[in-house]
C-alpha positions in Angstrom: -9.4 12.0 56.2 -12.2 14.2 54.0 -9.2 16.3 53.1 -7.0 13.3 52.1 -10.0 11.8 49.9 -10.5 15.2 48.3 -6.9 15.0 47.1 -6.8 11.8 45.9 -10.7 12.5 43.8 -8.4 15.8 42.7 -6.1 14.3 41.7 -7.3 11.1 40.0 -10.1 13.7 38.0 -7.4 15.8 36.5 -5.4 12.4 35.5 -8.4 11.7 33.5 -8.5 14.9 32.0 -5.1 15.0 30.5 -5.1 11.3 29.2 -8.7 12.6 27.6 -6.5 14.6 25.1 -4.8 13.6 22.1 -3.4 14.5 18.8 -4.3 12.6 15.6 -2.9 12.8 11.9 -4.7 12.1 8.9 -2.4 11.7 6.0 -3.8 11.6 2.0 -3.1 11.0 -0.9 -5.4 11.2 -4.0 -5.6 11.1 -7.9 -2.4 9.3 -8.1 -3.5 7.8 -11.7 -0.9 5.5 -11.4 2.0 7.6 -11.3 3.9 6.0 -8.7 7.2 6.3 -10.4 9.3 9.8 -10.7 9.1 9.3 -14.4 7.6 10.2 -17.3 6.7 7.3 -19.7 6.1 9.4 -22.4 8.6 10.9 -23.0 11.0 7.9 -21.0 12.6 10.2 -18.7 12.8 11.3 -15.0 10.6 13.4 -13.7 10.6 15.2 -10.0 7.8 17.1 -9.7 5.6 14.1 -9.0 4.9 10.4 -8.4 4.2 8.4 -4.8 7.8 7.1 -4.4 9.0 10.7 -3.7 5.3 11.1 -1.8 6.4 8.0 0.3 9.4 10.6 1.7 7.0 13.4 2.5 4.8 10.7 3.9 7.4 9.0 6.4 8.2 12.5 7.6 5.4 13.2 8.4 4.3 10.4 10.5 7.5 10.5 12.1 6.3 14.1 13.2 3.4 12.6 15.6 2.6 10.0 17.8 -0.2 9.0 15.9 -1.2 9.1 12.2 -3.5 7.1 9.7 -3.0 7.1 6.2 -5.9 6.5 3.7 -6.0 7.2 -0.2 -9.0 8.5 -1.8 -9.1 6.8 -5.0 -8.7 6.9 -9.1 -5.4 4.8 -8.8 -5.7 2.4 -11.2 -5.9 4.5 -14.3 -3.9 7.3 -15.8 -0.5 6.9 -16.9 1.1 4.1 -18.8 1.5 1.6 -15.9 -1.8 1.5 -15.7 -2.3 0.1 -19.4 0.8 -2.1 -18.5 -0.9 -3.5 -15.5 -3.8 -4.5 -17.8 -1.8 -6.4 -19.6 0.2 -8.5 -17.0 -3.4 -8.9 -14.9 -4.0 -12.9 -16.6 -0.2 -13.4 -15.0 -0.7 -15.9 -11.9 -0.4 -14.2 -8.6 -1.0 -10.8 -10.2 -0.4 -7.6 -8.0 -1.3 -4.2 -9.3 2.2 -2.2 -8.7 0.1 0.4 -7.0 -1.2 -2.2 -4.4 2.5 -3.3 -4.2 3.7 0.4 -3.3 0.9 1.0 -1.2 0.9 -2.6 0.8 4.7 -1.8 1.5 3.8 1.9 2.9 0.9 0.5 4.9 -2.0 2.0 4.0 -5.3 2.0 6.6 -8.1 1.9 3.9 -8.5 3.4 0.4 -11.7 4.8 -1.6 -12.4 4.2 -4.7 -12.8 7.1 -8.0 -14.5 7.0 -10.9 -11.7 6.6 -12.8 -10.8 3.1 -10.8 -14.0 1.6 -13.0 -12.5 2.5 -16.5 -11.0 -0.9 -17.1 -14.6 -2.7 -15.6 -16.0 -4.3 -12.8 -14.2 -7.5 -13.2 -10.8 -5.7 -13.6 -11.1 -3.8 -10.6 -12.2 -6.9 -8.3 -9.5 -8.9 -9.5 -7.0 -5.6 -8.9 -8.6 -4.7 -5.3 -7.8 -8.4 -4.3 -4.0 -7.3 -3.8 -4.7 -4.8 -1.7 -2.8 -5.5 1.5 -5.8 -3.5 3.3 -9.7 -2.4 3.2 -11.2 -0.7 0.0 -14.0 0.8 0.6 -17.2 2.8 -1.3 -20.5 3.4 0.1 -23.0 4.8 -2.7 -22.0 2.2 -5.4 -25.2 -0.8 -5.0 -26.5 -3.8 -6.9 -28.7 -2.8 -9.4 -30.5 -6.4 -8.6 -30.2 -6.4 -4.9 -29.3 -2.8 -3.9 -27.0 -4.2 -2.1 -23.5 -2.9 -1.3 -21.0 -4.2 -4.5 -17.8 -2.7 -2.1 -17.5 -2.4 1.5 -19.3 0.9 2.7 -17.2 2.0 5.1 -14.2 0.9 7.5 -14.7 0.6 11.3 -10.8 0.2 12.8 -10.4 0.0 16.3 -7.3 1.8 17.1 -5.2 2.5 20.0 -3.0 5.8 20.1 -1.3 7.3 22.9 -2.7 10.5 24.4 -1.0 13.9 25.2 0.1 12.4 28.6 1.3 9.3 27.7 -1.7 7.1 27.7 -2.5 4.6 25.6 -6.2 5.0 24.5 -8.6 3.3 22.2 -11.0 4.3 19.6 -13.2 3.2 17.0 -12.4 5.2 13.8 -14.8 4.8 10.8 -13.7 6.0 7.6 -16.4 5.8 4.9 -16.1 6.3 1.1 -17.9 8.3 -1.9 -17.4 8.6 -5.7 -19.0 10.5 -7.9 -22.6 8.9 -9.2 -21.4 10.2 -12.7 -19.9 7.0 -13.2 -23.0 5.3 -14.9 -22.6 7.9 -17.3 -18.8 7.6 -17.9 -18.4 4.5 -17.7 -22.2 3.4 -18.8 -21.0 0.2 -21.0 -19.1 -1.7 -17.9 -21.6 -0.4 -15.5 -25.2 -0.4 -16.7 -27.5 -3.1 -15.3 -24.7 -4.0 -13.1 -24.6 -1.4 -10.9 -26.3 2.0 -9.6 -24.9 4.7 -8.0 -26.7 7.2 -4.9 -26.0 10.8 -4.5 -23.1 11.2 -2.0 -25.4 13.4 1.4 -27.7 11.5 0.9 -25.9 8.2 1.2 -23.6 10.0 4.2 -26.7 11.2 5.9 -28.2 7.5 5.9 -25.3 5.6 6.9 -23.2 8.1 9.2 -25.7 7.3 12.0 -25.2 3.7 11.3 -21.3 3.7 11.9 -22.1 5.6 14.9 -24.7 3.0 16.1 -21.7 0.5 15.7 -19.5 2.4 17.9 -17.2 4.5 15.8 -15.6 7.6 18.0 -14.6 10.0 15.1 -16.0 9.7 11.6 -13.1 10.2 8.6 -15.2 10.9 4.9 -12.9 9.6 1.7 -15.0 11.8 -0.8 -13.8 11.3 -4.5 -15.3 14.4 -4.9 -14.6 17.9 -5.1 -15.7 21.4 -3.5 -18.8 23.7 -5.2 -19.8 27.1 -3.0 -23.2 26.5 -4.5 -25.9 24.7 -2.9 -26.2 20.5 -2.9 -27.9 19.3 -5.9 -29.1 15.7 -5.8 -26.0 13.8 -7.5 -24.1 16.9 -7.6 -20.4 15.6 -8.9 -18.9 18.3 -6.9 -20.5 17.0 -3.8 -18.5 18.0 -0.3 -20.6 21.1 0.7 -23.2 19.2 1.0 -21.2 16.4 2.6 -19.4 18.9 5.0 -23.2 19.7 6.5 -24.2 15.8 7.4 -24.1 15.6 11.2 -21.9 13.5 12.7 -18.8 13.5 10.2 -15.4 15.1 12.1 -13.2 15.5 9.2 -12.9 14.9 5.2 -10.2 13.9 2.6 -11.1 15.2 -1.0 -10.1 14.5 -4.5 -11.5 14.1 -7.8 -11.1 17.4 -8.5 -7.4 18.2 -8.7 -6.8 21.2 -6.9 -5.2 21.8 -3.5 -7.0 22.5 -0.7 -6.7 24.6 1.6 -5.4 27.4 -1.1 -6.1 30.5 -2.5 -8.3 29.0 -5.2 -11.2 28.4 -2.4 -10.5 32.2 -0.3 -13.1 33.5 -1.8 -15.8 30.5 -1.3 -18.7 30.9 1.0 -18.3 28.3 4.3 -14.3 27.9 3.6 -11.9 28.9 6.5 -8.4 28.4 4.3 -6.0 29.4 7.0 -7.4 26.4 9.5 -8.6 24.2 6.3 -12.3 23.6 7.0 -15.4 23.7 5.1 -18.5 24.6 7.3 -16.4 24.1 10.1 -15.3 20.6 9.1 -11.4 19.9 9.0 -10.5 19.0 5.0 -7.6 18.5 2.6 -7.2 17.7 -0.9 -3.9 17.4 -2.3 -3.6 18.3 -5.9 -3.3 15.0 -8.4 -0.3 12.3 -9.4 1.2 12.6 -5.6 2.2 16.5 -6.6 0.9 16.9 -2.9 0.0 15.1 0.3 -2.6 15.9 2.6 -2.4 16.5 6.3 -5.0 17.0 8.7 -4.1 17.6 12.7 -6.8 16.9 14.7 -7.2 17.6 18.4 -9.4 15.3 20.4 -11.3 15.1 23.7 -13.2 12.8 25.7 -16.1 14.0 27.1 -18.8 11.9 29.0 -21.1 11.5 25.8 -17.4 10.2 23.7 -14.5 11.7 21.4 -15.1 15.3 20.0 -12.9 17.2 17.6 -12.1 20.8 19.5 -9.5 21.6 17.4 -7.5 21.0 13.8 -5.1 22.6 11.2 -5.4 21.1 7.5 -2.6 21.5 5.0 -1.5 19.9 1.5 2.8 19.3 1.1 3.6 19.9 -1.7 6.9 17.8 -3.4 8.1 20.9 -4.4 9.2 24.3 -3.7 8.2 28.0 -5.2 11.1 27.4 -7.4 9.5 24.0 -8.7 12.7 22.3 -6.9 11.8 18.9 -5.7 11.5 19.0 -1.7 12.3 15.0 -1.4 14.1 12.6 -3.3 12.6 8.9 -3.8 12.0 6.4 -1.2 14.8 4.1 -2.7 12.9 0.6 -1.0 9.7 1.5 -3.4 11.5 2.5 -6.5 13.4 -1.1 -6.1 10.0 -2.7 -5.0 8.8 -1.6 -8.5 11.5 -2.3 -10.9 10.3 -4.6 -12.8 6.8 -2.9 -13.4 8.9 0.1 -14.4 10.8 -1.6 -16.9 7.8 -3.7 -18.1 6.0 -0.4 -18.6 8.7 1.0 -20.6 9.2 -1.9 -22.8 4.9 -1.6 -23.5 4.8 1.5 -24.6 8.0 0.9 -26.8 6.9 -1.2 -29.1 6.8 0.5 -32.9 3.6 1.5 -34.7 4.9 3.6 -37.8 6.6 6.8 -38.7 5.5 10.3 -38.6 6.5 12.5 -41.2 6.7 16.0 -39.0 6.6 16.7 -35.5 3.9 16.6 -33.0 3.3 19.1 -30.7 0.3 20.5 -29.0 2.4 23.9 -27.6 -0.8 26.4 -29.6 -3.6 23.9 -29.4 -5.4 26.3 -27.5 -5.5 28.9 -29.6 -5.7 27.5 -33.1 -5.9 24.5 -35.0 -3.6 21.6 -33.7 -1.2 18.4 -35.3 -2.2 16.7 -32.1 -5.6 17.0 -32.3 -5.8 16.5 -35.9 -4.4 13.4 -35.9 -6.6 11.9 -33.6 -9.9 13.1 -35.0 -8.5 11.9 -38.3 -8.1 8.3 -36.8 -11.8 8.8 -35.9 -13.4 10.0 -38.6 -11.3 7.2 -40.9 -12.8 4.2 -38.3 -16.1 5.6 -38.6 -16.5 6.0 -42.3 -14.7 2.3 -42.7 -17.6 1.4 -39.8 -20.4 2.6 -41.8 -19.4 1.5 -45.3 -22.5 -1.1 -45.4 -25.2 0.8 -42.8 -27.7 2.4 -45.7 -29.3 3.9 -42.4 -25.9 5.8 -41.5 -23.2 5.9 -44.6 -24.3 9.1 -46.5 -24.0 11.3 -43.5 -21.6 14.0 -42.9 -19.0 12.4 -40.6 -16.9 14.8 -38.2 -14.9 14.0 -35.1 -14.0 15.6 -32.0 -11.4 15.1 -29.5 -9.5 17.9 -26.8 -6.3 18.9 -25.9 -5.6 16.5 -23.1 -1.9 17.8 -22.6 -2.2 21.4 -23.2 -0.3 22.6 -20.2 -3.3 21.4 -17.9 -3.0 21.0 -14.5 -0.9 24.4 -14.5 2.2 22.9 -15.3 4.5 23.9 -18.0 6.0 20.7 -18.9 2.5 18.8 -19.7 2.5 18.9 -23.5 2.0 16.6 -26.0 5.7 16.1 -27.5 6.0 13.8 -30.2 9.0 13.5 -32.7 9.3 13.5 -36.3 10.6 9.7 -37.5 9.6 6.0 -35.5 6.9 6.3 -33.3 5.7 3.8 -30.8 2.7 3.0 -28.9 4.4 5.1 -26.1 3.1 8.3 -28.7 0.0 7.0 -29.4 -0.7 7.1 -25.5 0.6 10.9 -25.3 -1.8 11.5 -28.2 -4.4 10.1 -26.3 -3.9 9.6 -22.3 -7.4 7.7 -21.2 -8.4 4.0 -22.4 -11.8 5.7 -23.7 -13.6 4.2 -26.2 -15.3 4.9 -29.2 -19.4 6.0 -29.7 -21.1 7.6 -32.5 -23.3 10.2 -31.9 -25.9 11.5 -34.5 -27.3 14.9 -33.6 -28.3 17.8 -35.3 -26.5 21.0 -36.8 -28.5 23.1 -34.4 -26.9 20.5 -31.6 -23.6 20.9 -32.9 -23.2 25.1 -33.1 -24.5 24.4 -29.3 -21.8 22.2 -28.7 -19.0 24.4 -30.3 -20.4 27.2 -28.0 -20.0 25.3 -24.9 -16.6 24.4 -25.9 -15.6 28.0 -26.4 -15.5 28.9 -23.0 -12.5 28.4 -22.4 -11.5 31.9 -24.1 -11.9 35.0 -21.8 -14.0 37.8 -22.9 -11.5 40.2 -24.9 -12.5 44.2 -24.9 -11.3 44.7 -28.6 -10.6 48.6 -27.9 -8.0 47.9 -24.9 -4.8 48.5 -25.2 -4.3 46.6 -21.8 -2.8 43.3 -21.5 -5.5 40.4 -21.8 -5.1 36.8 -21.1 -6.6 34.8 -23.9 -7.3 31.7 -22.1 -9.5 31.3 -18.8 -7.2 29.2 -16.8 -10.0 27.4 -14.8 -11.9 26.3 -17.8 -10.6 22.8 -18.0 -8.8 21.9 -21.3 -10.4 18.6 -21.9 -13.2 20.7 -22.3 -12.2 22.6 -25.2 -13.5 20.3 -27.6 -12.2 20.7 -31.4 -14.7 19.5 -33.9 -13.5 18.3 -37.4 -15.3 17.9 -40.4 -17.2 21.3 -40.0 -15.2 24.6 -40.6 -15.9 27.5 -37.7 -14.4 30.7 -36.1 -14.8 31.8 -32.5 -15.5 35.2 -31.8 -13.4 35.4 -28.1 -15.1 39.7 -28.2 -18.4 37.8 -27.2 -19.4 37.3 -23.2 -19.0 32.9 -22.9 -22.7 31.2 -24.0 -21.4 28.9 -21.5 -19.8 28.5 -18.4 -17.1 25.7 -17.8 -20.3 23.1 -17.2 -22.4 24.1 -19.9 -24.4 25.7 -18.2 -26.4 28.7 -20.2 -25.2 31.9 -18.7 -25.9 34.3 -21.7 -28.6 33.2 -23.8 -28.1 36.1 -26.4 -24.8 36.1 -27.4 -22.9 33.7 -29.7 -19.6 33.1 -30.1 -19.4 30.3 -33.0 -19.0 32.1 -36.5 -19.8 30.7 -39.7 -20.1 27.3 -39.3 -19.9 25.2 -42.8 -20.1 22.1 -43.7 -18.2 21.6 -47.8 -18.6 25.3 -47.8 -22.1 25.6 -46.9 -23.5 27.4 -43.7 -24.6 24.3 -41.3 -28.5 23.6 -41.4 -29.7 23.7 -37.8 -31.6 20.7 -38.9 -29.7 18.7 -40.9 -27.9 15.9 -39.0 -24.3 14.7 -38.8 -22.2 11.2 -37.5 -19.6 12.5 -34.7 -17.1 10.5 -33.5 -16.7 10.9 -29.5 -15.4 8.9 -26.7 -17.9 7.4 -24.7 -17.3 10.2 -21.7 -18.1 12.7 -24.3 -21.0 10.6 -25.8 -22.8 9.3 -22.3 -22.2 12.8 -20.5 -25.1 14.2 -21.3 -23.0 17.9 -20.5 -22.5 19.2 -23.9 -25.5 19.4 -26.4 -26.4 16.3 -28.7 -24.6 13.9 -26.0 -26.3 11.7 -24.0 -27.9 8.0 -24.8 -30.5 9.1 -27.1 -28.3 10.5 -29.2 -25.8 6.8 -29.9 -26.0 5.2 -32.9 -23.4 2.4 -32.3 -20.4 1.8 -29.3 -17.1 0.1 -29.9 -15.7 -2.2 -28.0 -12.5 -0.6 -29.2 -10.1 2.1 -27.5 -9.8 5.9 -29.1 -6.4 5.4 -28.7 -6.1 1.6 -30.4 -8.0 3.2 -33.1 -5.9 5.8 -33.1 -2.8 3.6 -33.2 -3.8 1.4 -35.7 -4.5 4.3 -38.2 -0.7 4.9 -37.7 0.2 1.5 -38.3 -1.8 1.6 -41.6 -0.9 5.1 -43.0 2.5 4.2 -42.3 2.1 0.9 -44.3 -0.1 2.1 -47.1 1.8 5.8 -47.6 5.1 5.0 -45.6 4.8 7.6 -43.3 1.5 9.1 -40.7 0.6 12.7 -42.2 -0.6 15.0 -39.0 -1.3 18.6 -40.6 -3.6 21.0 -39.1 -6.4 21.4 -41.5 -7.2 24.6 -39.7 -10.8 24.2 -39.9 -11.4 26.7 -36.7 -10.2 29.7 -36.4 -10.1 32.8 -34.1 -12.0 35.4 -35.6 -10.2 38.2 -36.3 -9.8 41.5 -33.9 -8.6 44.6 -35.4 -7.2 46.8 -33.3 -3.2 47.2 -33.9 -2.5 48.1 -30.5 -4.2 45.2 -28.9 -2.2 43.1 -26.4 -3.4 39.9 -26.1 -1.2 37.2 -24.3 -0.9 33.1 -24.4 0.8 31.2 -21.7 2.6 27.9 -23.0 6.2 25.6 -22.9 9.2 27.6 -22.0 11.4 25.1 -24.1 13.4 26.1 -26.7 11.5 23.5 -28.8 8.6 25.5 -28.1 9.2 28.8 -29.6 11.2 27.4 -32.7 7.6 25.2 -33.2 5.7 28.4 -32.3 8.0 30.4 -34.6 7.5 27.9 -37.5 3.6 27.2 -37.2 2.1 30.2 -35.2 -0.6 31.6 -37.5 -0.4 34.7 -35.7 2.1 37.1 -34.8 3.3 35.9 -31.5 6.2 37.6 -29.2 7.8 36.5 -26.9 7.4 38.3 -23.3 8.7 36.5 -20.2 8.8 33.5 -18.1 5.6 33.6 -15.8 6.4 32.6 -11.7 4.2 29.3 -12.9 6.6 28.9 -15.3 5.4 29.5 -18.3 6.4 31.5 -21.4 4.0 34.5 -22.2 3.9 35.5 -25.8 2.0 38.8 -26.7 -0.8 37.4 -29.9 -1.4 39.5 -32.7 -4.5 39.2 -34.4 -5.0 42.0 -37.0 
């Protein structure tokens, strides 16, 4: 009999332990900006190498791997590519859905988080846009600035039931909380201020992790709109998941914000990062890139033990939608592409609509290393609503007015195809929004001439340190210095001196307080006064940041309500009425200061079209060669500068 009951105990004890196992999925998908189409609106044509209704394959296949799978998305959806804009302007439309909510309601999402980038439209907007969401958006350190209170739901306790590694069906309570950046009351200060506040992420995580636990949640998921930085947490860091990754009680993280792909080589390197398991201070993690180039998949293994549900083992990845060979790996989910029809078309016909005619092409292909038509053009825009803005302000009209804008579509993002194309002849509102991507808008800044040579220094960074006495090859550009960074000033006339170590890292941060890089700066031919003050035309990232000298609310003089890029369009619309065509000329106000050494080899990634080298051919104001065709696939070009 003892024998018999010490079976049966035996037995029923290791039942228990095999339906104790199980195997859960965590898919992601993050920084779609609203590219949910396979298609580029700006220059109205197919495009495979990103966009959630080819993600949607990846995604299927990879639930249909496992038993069991949650998918979440980790915010700035609601801005970044025409649709967005489109979207805007169907929103007063009764019964209003967002078309990412419609994509994302058909695909059956779990919960999303929101990003920074979700508030660029306002508060109002992105209520009224969250209410189609077919499930739970969440964010946890966004409060009242009255109350303190929560604005969005903190975090997401779902009680699930999955089936174990024997067959079992078991439940749990997964909690899935959300962070953004606390940035935003800086970005996006004039739909935010007095409205809301933002906390620092940890901190927020450390108070409110115990909480969810308190509730009941088994495994804790963290949807951080935020990036990795090896360096220690700061309080409000931006870059805010080492810090996160080392608040007890969290089992696993989905990243974004920051546009990279992780686990990858970029992060070997980093202090606390395990890339071949993807973990961060032991903590399972994925980011997947931006625009659904990628989607994130995290395998965890889970036991039950007598104090609950414990992670004892997990594999991260990001898929990418294409191959080495930048082949697509899917094709479209054909159910969403129909779904979205309509939105597509609508989106095309908004960005159609004709603005003016531009007398010579457009193309930002050297806007890295010299003066640019695509800058130029905006800056000019700038300057001409400013000085029109001032006309009758005796306090402001007098000043020196300058502008400064970036090369959003430089080839950012590494990818060879993301340059600002537009055509000689009819232009529509479609160019202005290649011109200028983001619904940013306007601020004048009055700072100093002091500020301003600070500013220009911060901006060179993005050059790498050239040896002028190598005859090795040098890469003129430091490809993780971000190219909205490189801001172009106008107004002022300047060289950069790339032989000098960087003032400034990539966050303006002083690093070497005794070199310089900016050479005779002028203003009308006269060296720039360090005291003598100037108007500059920004966008109100730019303005509120506070990153680059002379920004930051002190330093505002007025805010309009208007967009860069309305601005922008409307100075087409006008040139084009007053002079019949838009004039876009580089001024070439900054140069490169020259090198003289024959033999030096100096090299410049950029487009491998054919377009490309007869622009670069035409316009280059240096000797450039071509070389090859990179494995990123871009062309090379050797640069002389003597």
């Amino acid at each position: 009999m003892l024998r018999t009951l010490i079976l049966l105990v035996t037995g029923f004890l290791l039942m228990t332990a095999q339906a104790a196992t199980l195997q859960l999925r965590v898919l992601e998908t993050t920084d779609l900006h609203v590219n949910i189409m396979d298609f580029d609106y700006y220059k109205d044509r197919p495009m495979d190498q990103y966009g959630l209704v080819r993600g949607a394959t990846l995604i299927r296949q990879a639930r249909d791997e496992v038993a069991n799978s949650l998918l979440v998305d980790n915010g700035d959806l609601l801005q970044g590519s025409p649709m967005g804009d489109y979207a805007v302007s169907q929103s007063g439309e009764e019964g209003w859905v967002h078309p990412v909510y419609k994509a994302m309601n058909r695909m059956q999402y779990d919960v999303a988080n929101l990003g920074n980038h979700d508030f660029n439209y306002g508060l109002d907007y992105l209520r009224k846009a969250i209410q189609g969401a077919g499930f739970p958006v969440i964010s946890a350190n966004v409060l009242d600035a009255a109350t303190g209170d929560h604005v969005f739901k903190p975090y997401l306790i779902k009680p699930c039931v999955f089936t174990d590694t024997a067959g079992n069906q078991q439940s749990l309570n997964v909690g899935f909380i959300g962070f953004l950046p606390p940035q935003i009351m800086r970005w996006d200060r004039e739909h935010l201020e007095g409205r809301v506040t933002a906390r620092d992420i940890a901190e927020t995580a450390t108070t409110l992790v115990p909480k969810m636990r308190a509730e009941g949640t088994d495994i804790v998921i963290a949807l951080s709109h935020s990036g990795f930085d090896s360096e220690p947490h700061e309080p409000m860091a931006e870059q805010a998941v080492n810090g996160l990754s080392q608040v007890p009680g969290i089992d696993a993280i989905v990243m974004g914000h920051a546009h990279k792909v992780f686990p990858g080589p970029v992060f070997e390197n980093d202090i606390g990062v395990d890339i071949k398991r993807g973990t961060i201070n032991g903590v399972p993690a994925v980011m997947p890139g931006f625009w659904g180039n990628h989607i994130g998949v995290i395998d965890l293994t889970l036991e039950k033990h007598a104090s609950g549900w414990h992670v004892v083992d997990s594999h991260s990845e990001a898929r990418p939608l294409t191959g080495p060979d930048h082949k697509p790996l899917v094709e479209a989910d054909t159910e969403l592409v129909a779904a979205l029809a309509e939105d597509h078309e609508g989106t095309r016909a908004f960005v159609g609509r004709a603005i003016g005619e531009a007398c010579s092409e457009i193309y930002s292909y050297l806007a890295l290393i010299q003066d640019d038509p695509s800058i130029q053009i905006v800056n000019d825009a700038q300057i001409d609503y400013v000085r029109r803005a001032v006309s009758d302000n005796d306090a402001l009209n007098g000043l020196p007015i300058l502008a400064v804008s970036a090369p959003f579509k430089a080839g950012g993002q590494r990818d060879p195809a993301n340059y600002t194309e537009v055509e000689k002849g009819k232009l529509s509102f479609r160019n202005a929004v290649d011109l200028y991507p983001f619904p940013n808008t306007l601020v004048v800044l009055k700072i100093t001439g002091a500020e301003l040579k600070e500013w220009l220094e911060c901006a060179a960074g993005q050059f790498n340190q050239i040896d002028p006495s190598s005859h090795e090859p040098q890469m003129l550009i430091d490809n993780h210095f971000p190219n909205h960074n490189f801001d172009v000033i106008d107004g002022v006339e300047y060289q950069i001196d790339v032989t000098q170590p960087a003032r400034y890292d990539d966050h303006c941060r002083l690093i070497h307080p005794e070199t310089e890089r900016i050479k005779a700066l002028a203003w009308q031919g006269q060296p720039v006064n360090p005291g003598q003050h100037f108007l500059v035309a920004a966008n109100n990232y730019r303005a509120y940041g506070g990153k680059f000298a002379g920004t930051g609310a002190e330093s505002v003089v007025f805010a309009s309500p208007e967009e860069n890029r309305e601005i922008l369009a409307d100075y087409i619309e006008r040139q084009t009425r007053e002079q019949g065509v838009v004039r876009a000329a580089a001024d070439h106000n900054w140069q490169l200061a020259p090198i003289t050494n024959p033999a030096l080899d100096l090299r410049f990634e950029t487009s491998p079209s054919t377009k490309a080298a007869r622009f670069i051919e035409a316009h280059a104001r240096h000797g450039m060669t071509f070389l090859h065709e990179n494995d990123d696939g871009f062309a090379v070009y050797r640069v002389a500068f003597h």
